[in-house]
N, CA, C and O atoms as a printed pandas DataFrame, in Angstrom:
     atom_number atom_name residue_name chain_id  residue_number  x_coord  y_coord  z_coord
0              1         N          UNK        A               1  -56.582   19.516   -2.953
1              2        CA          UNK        A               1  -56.759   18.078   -2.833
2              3         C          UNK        A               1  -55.509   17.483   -2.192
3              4         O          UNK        A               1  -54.482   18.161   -2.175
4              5         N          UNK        A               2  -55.529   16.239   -1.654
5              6        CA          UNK        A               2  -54.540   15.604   -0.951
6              7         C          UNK        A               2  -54.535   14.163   -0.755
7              8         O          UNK        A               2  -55.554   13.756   -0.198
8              9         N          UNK        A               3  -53.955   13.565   -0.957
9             10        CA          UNK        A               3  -53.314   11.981   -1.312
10            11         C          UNK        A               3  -52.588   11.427   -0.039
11            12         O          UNK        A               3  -51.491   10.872    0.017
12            13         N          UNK        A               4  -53.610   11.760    1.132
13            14        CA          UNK        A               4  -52.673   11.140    2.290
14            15         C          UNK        A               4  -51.694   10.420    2.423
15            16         O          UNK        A               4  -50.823   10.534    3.286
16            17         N          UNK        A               5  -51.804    9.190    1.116
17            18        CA          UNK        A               5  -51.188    7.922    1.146
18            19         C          UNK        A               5  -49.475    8.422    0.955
19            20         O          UNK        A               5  -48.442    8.033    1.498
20            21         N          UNK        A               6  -49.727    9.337    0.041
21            22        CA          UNK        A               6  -48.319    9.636    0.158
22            23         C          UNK        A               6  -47.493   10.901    0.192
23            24         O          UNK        A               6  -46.359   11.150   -0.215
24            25         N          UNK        A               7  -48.793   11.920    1.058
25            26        CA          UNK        A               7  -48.374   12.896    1.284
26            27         C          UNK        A               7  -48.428   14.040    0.596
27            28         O          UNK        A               7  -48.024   15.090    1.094
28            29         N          UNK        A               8  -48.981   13.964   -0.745
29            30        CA          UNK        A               8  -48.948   15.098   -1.645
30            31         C          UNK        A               8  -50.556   15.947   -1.564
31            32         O          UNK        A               8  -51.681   15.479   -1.385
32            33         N          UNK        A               9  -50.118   17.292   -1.767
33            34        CA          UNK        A               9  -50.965   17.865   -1.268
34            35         C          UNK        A               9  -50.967   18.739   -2.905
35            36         O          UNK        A               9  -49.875   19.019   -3.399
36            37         N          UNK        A              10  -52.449   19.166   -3.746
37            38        CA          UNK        A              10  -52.081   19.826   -4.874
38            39         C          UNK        A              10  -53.333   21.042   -4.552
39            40         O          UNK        A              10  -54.380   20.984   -3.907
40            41         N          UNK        A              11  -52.644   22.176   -5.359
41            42        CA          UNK        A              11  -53.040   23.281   -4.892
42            43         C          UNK        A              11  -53.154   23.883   -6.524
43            44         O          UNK        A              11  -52.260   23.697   -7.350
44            45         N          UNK        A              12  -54.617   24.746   -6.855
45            46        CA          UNK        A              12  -54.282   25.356   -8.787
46            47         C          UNK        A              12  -53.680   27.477   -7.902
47            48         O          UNK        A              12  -53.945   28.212   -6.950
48            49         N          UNK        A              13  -53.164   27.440   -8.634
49            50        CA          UNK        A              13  -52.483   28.676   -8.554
50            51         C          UNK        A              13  -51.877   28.961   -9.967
51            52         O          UNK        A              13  -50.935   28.431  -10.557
52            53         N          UNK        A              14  -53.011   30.310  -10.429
53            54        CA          UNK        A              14  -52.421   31.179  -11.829
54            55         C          UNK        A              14  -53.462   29.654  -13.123
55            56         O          UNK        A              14  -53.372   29.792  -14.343
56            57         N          UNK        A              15  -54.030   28.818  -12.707
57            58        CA          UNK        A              15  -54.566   28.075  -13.700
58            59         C          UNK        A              15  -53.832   26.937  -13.750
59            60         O          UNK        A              15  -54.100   26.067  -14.579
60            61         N          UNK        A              16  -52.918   26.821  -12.955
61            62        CA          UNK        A              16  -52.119   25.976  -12.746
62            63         C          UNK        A              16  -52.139   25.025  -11.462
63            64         O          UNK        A              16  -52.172   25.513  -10.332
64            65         N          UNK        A              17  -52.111   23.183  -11.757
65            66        CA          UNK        A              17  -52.562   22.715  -10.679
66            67         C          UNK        A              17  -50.598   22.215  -10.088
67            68         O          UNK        A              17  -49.715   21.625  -10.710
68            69         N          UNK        A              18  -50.623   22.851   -8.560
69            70        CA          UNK        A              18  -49.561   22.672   -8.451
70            71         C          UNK        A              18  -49.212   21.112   -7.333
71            72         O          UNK        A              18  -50.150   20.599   -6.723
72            73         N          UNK        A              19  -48.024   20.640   -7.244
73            74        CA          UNK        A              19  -48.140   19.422   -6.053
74            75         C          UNK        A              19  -47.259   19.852   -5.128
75            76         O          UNK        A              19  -46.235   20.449   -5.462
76            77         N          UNK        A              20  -47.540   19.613   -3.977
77            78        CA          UNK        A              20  -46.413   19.619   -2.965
78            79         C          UNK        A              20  -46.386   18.295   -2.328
79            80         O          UNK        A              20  -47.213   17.406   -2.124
80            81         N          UNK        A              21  -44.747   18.540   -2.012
81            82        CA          UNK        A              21  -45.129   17.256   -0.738
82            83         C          UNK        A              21  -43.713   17.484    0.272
83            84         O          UNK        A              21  -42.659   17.896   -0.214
84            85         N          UNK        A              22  -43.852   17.176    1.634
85            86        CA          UNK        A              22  -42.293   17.166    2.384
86            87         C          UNK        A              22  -42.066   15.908    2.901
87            88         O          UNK        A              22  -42.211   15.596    4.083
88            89         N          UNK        A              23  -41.706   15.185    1.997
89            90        CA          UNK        A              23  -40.826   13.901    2.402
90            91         C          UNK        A              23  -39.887   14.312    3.061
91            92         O          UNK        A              23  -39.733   15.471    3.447
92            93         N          UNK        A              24  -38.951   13.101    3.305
93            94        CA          UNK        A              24  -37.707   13.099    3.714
94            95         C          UNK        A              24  -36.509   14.339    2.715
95            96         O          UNK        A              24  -35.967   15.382    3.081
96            97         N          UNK        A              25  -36.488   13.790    1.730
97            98        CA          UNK        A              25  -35.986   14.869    1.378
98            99         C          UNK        A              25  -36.376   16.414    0.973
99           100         O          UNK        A              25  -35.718   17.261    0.369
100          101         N          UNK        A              26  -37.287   16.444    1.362
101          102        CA          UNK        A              26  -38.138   17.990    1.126
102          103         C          UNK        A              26  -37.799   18.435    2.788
103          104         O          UNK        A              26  -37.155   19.482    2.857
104          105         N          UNK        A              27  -38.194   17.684    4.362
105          106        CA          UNK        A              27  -37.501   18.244    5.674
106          107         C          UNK        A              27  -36.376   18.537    5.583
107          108         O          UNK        A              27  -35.982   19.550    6.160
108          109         N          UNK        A              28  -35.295   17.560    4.656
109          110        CA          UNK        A              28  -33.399   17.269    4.505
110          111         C          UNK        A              28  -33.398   19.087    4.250
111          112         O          UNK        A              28  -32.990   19.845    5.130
112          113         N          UNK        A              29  -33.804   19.467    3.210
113          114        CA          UNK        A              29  -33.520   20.513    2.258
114          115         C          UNK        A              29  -34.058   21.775    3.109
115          116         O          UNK        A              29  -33.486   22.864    3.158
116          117         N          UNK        A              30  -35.275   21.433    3.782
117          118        CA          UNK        A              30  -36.053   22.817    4.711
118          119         C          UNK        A              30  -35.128   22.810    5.976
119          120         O          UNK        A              30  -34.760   23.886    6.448
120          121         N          UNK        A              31  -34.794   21.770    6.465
121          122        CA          UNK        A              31  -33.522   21.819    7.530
122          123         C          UNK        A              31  -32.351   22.713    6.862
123          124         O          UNK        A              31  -32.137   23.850    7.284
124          125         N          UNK        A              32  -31.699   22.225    5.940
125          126        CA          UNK        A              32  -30.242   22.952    5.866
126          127         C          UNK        A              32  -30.394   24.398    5.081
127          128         O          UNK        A              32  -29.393   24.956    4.631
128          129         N          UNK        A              33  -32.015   25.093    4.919
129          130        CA          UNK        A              33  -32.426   26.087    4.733
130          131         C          UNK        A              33  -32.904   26.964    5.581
131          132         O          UNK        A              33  -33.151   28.143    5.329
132          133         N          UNK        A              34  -33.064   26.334    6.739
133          134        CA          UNK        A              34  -33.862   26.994    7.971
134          135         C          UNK        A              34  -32.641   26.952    9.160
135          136         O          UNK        A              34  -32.581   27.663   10.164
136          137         N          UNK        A              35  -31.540   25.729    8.660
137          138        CA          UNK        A              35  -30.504   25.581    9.826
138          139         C          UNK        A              35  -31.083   25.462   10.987
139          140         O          UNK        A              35  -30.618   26.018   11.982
140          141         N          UNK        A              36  -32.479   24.517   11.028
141          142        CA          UNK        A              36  -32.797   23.892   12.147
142          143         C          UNK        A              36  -33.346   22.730   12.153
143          144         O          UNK        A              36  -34.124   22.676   11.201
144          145         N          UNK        A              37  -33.334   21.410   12.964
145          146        CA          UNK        A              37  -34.062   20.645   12.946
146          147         C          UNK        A              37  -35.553   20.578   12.790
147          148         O          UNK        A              37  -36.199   21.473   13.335
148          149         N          UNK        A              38  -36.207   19.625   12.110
149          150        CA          UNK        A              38  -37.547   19.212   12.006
150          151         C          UNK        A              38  -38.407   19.704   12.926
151          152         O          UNK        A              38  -39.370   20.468   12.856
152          153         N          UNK        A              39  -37.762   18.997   13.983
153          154        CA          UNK        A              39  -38.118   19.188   15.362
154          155         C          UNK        A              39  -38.576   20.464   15.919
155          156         O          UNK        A              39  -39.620   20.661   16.542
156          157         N          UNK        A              40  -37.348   21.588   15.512
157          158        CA          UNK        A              40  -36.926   22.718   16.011
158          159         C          UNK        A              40  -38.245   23.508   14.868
159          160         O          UNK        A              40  -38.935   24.423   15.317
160          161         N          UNK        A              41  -38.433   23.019   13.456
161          162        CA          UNK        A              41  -38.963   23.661   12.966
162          163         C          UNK        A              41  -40.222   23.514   12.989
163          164         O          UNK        A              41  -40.970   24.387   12.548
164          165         N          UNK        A              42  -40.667   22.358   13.522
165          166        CA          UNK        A              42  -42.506   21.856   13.875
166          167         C          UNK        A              42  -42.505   23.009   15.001
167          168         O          UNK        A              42  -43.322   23.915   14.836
168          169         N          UNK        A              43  -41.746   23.055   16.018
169          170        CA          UNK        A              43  -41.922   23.846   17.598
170          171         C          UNK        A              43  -41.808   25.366   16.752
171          172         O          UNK        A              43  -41.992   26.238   17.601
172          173         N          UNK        A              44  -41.622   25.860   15.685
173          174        CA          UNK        A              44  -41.797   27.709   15.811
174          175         C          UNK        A              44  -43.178   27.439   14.829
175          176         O          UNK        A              44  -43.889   28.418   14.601
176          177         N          UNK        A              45  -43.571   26.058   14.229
177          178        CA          UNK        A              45  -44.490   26.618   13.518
178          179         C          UNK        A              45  -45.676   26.349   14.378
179          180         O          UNK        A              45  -46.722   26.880   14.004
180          181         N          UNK        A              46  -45.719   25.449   15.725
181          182        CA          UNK        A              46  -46.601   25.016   16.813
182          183         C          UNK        A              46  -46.645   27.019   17.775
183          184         O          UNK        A              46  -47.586   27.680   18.215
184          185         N          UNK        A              47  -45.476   27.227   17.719
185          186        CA          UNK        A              47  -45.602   28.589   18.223
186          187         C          UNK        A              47  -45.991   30.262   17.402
187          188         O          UNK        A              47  -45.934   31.340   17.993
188          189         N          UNK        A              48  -46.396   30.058   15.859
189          190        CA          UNK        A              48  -46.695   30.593   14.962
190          191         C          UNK        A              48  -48.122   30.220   15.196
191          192         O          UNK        A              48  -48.781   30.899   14.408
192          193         N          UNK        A              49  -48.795   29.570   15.805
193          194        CA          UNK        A              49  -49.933   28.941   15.628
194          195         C          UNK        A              49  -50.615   29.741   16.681
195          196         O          UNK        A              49  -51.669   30.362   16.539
196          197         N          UNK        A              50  -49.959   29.659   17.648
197          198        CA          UNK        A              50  -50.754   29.816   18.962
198          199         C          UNK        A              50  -50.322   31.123   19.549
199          200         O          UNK        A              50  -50.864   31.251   20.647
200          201         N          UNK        A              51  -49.438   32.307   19.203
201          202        CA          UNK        A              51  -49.016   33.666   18.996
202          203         C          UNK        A              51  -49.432   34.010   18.087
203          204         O          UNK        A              51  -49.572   35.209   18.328
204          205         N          UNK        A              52  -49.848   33.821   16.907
205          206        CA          UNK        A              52  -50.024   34.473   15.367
206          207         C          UNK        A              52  -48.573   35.430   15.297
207          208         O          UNK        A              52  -48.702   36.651   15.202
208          209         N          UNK        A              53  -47.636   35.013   15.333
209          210        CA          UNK        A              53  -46.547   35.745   14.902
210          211         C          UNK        A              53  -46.107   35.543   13.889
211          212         O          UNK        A              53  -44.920   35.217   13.902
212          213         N          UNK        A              54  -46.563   35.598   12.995
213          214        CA          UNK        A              54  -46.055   34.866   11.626
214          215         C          UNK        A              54  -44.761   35.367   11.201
215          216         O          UNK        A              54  -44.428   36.537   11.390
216          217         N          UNK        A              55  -44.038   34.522   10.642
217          218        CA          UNK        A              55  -42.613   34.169   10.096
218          219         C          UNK        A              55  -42.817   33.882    8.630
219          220         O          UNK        A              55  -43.406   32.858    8.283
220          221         N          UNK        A              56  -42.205   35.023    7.488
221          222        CA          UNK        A              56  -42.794   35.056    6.027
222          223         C          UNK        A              56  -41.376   34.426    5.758
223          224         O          UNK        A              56  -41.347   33.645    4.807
224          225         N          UNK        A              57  -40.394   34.598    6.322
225          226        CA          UNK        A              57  -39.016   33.772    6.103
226          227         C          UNK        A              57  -39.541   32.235    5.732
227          228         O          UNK        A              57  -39.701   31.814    4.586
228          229         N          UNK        A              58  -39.758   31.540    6.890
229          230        CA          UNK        A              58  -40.250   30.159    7.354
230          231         C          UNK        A              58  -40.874   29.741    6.318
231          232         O          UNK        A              58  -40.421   28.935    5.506
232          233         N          UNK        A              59  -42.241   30.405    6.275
233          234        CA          UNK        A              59  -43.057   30.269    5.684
234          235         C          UNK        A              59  -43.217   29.708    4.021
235          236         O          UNK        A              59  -43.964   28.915    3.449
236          237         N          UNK        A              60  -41.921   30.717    3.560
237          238        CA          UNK        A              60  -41.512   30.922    1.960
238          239         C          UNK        A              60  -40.679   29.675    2.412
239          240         O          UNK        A              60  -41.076   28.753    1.700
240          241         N          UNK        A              61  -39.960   29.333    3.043
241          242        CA          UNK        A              61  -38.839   28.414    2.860
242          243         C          UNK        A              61  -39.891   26.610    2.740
243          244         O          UNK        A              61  -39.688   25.555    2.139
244          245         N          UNK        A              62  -40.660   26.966    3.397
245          246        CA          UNK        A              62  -41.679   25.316    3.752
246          247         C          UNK        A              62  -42.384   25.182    2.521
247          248         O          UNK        A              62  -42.298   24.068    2.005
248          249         N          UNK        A              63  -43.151   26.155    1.843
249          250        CA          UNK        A              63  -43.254   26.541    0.372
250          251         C          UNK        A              63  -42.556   26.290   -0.367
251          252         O          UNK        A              63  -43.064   25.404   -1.055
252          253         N          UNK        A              64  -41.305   26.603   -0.814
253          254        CA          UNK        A              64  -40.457   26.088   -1.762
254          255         C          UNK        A              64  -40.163   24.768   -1.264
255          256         O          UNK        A              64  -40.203   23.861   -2.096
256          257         N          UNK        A              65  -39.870   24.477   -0.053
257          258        CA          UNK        A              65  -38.845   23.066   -0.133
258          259         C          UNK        A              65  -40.377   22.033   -0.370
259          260         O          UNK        A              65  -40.088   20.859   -0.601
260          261         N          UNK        A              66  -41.508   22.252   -0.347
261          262        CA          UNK        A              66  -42.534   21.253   -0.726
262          263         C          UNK        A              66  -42.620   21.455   -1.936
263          264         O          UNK        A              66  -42.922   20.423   -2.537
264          265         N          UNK        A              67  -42.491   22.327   -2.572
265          266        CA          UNK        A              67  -42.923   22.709   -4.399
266          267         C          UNK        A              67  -41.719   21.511   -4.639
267          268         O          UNK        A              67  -41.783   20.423   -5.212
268          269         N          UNK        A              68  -40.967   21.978   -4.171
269          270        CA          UNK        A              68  -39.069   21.169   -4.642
270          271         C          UNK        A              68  -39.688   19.829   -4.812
271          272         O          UNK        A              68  -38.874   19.275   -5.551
272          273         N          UNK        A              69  -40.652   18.959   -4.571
273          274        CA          UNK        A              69  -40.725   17.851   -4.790
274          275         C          UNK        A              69  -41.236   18.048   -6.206
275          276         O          UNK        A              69  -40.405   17.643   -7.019
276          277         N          UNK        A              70  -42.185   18.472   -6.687
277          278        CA          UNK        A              70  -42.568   18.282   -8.351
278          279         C          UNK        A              70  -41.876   19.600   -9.481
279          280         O          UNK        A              70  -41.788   19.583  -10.709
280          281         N          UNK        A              71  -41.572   20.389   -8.749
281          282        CA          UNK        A              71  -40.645   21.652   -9.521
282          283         C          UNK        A              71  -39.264   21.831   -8.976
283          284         O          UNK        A              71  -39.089   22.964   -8.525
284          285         N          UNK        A              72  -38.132   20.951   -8.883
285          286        CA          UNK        A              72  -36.559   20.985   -8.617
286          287         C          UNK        A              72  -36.458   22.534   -8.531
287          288         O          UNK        A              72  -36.329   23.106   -7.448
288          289         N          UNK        A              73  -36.511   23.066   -9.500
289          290        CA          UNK        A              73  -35.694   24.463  -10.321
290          291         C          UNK        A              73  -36.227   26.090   -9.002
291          292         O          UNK        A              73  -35.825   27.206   -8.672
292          293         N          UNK        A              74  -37.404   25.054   -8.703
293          294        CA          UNK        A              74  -38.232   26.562   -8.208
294          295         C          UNK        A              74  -37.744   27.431   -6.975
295          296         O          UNK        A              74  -37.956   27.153   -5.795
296          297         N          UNK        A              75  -37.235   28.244   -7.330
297          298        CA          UNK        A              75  -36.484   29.141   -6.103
298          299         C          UNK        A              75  -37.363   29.815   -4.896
299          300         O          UNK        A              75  -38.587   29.683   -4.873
300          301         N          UNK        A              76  -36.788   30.403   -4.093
301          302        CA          UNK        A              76  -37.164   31.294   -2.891
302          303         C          UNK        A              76  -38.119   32.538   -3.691
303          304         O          UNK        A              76  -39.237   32.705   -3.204
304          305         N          UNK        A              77  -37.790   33.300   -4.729
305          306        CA          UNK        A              77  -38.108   34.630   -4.788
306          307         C          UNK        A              77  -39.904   33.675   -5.728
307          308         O          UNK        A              77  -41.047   34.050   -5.468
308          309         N          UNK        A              78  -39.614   32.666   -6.591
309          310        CA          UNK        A              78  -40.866   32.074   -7.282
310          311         C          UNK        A              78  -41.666   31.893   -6.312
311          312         O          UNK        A              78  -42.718   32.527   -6.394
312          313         N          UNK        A              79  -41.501   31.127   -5.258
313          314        CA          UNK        A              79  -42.119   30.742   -4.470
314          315         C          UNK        A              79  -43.258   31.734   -3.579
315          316         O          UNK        A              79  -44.427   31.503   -3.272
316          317         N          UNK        A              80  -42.218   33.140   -3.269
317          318        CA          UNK        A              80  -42.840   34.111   -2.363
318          319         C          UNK        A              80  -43.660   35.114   -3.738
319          320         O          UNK        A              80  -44.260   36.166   -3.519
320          321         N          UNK        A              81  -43.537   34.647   -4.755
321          322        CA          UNK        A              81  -44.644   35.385   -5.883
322          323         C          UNK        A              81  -45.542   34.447   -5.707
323          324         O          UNK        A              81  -46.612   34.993   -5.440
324          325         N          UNK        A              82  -45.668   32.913   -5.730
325          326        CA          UNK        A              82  -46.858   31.955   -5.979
326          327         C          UNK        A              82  -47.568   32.531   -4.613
327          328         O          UNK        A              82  -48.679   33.059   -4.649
328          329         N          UNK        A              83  -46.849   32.381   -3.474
329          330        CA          UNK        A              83  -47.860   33.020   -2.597
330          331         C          UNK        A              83  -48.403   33.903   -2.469
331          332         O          UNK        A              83  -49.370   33.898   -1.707
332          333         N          UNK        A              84  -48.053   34.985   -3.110
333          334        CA          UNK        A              84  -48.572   36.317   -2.943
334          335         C          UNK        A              84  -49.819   36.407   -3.941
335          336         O          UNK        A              84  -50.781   37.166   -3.828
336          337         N          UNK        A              85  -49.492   35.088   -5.338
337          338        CA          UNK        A              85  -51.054   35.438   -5.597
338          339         C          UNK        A              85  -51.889   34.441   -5.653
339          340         O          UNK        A              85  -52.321   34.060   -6.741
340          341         N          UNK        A              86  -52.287   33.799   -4.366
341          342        CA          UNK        A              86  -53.102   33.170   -3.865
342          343         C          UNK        A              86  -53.508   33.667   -3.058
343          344         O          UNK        A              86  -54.674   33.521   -2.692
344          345         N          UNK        A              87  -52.249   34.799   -2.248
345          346        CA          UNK        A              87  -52.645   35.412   -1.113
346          347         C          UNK        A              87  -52.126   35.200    0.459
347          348         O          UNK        A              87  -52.578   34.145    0.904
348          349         N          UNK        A              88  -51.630   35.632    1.033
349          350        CA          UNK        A              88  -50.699   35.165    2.090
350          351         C          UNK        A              88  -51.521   34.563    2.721
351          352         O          UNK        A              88  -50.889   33.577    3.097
352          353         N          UNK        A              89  -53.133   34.421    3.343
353          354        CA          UNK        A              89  -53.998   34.005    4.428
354          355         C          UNK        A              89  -53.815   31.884    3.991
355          356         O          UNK        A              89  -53.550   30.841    4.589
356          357         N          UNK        A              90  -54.325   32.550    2.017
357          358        CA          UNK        A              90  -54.762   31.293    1.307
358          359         C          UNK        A              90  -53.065   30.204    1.827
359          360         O          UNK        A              90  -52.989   29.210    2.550
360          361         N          UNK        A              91  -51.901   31.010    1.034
361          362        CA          UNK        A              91  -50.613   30.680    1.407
362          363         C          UNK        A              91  -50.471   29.524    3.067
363          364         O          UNK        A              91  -49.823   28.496    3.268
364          365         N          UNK        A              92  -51.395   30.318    3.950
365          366        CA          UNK        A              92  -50.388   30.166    5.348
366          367         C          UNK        A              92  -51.360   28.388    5.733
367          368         O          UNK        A              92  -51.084   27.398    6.411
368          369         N          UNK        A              93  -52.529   28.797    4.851
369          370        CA          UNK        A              93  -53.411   27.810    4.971
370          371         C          UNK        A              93  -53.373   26.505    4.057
371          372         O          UNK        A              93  -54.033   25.518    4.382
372          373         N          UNK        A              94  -52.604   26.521    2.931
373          374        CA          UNK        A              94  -52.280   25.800    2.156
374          375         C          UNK        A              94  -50.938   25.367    2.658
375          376         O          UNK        A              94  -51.026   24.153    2.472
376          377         N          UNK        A              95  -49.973   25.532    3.077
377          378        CA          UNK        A              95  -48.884   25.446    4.312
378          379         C          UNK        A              95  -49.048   24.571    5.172
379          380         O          UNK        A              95  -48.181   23.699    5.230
380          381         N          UNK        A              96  -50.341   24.499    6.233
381          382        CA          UNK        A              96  -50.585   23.729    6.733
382          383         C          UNK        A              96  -50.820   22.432    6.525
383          384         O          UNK        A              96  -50.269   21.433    6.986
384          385         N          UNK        A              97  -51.983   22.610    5.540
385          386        CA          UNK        A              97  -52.162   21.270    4.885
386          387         C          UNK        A              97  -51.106   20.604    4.643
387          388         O          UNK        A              97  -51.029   19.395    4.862
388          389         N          UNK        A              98  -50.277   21.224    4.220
389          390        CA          UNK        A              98  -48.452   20.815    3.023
390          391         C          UNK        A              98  -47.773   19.651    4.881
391          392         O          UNK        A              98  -47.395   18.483    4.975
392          393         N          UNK        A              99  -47.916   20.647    5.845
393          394        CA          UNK        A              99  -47.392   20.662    6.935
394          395         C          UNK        A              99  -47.731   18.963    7.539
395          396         O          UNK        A              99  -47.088   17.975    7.894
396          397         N          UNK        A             100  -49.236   19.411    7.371
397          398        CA          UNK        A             100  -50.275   18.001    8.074
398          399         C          UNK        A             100  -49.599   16.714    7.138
399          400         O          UNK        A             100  -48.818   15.810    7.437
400          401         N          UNK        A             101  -50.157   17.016    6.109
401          402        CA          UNK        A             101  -50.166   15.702    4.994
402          403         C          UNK        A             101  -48.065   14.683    5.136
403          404         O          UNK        A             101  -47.734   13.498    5.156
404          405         N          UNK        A             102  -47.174   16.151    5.201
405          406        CA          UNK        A             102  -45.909   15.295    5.583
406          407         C          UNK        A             102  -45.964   14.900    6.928
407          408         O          UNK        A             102  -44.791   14.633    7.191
408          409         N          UNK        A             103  -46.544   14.733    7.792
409          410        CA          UNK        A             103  -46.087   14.218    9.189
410          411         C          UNK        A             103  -47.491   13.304    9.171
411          412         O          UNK        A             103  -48.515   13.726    9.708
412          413         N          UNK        A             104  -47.438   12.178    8.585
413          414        CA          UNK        A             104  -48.605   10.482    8.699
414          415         C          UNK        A             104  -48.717   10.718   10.134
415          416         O          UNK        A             104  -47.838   11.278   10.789
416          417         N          UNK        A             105  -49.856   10.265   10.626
417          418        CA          UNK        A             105  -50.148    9.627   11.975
418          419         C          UNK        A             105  -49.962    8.889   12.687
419          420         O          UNK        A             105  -51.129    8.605   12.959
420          421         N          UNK        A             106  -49.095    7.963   13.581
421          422        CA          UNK        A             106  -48.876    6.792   13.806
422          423         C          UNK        A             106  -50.985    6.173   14.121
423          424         O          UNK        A             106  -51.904    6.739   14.712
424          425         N          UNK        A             107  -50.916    4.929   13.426
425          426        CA          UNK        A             107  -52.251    4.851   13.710
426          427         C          UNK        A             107  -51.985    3.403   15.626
427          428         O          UNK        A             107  -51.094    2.777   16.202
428          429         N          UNK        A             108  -53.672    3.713   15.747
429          430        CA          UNK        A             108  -53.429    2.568   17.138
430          431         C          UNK        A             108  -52.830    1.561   16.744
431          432         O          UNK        A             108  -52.640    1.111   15.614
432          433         N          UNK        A             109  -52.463    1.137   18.007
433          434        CA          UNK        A             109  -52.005   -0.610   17.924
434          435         C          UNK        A             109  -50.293   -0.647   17.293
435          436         O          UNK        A             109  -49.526   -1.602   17.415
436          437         N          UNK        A             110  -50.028    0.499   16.700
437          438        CA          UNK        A             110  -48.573    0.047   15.834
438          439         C          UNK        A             110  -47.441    0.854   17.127
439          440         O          UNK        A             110  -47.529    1.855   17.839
440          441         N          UNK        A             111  -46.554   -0.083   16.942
441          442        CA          UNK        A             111  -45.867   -0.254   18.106
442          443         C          UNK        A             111  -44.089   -0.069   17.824
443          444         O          UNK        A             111  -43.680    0.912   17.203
444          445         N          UNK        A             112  -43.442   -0.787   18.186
445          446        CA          UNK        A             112  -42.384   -1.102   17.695
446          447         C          UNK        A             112  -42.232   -2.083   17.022
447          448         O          UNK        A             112  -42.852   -3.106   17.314
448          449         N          UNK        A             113  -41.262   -2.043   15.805
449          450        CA          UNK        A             113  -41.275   -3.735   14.285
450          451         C          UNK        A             113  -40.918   -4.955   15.461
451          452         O          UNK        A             113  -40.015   -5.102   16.284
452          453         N          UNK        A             114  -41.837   -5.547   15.165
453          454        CA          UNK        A             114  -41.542   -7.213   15.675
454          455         C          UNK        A             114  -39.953   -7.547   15.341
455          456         O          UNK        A             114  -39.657   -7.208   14.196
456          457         N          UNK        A             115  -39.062   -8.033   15.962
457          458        CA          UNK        A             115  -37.915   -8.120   16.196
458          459         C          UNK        A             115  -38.367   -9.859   14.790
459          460         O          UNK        A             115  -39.395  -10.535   14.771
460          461         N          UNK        A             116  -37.303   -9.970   14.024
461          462        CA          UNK        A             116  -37.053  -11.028   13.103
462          463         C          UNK        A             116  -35.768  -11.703   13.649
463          464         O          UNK        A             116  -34.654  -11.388   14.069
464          465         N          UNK        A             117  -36.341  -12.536   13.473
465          466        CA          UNK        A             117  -35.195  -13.980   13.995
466          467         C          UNK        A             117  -34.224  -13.926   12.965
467          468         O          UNK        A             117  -34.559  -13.587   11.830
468          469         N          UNK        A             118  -32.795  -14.291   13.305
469          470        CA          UNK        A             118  -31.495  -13.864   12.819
470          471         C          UNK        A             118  -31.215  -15.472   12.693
471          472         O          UNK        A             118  -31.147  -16.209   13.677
472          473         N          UNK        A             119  -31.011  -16.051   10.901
473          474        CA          UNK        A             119  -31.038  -17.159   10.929
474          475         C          UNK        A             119  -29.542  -17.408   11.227
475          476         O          UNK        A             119  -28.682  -16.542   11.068
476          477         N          UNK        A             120  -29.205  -19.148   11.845
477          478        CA          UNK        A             120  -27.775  -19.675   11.726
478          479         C          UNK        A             120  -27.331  -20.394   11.215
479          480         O          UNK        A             120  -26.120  -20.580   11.336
């Protein structure tokens, strides 16, 4: 299930219903874990997509730093067990979603903020 509004995406794994989400600080944390920009890290997972070269590094790291929003504590090695028993396919596909749901859409018509008059 998924809560567009604010990005959280929940997944049951082991009987357990779990949440993810990559805000701002869930990219902050997958950046200085991946030691690459957002940017840098949308472009290997846009190229993971369209090679099937999959990256289980990446992968585990986008996993934890989205768990990190409702489980702080949950490490790298927890993370690459939750996936393994859901299943790496279920994993890469539940990932995405995690992936979709943090990057909103700009919808039509929205533009740049109307500039506010600076009172004197």
């Amino acid at each position: 299930m998924t809560n567009n509004v604010r990005g959280v995406v929940t997944h049951e794994i082991d009987g357990k219903t779990l949440s993810f989400r990559l805000g701002a600080n869930e990219w902050c944390e997958l950046e200085d874990d991946l030691g690459k920009s957002t940017g840098a890290i949308i472009k290997d997972l846009e190229r993971v997509v369209a090679t099937e070269a999959v990256d289980f590094r990446m992968f585990r790291s986008i996993f934890r730093a989205a768990l990190s929003f409702s489980r702080p504590e949950v490490t790298a090695k927890d993370s690459g067990e939750l996936m393994s028993a859901i299943g790496l396919e279920e994993a890469g596909l539940l990932i995405a979603k995690i992936v979709q749901a943090g990057m909103p859409e700009v919808k039509a018509g929205a533009g740049k903020p109307k500039r506010v008059a600076r009172s004197r």
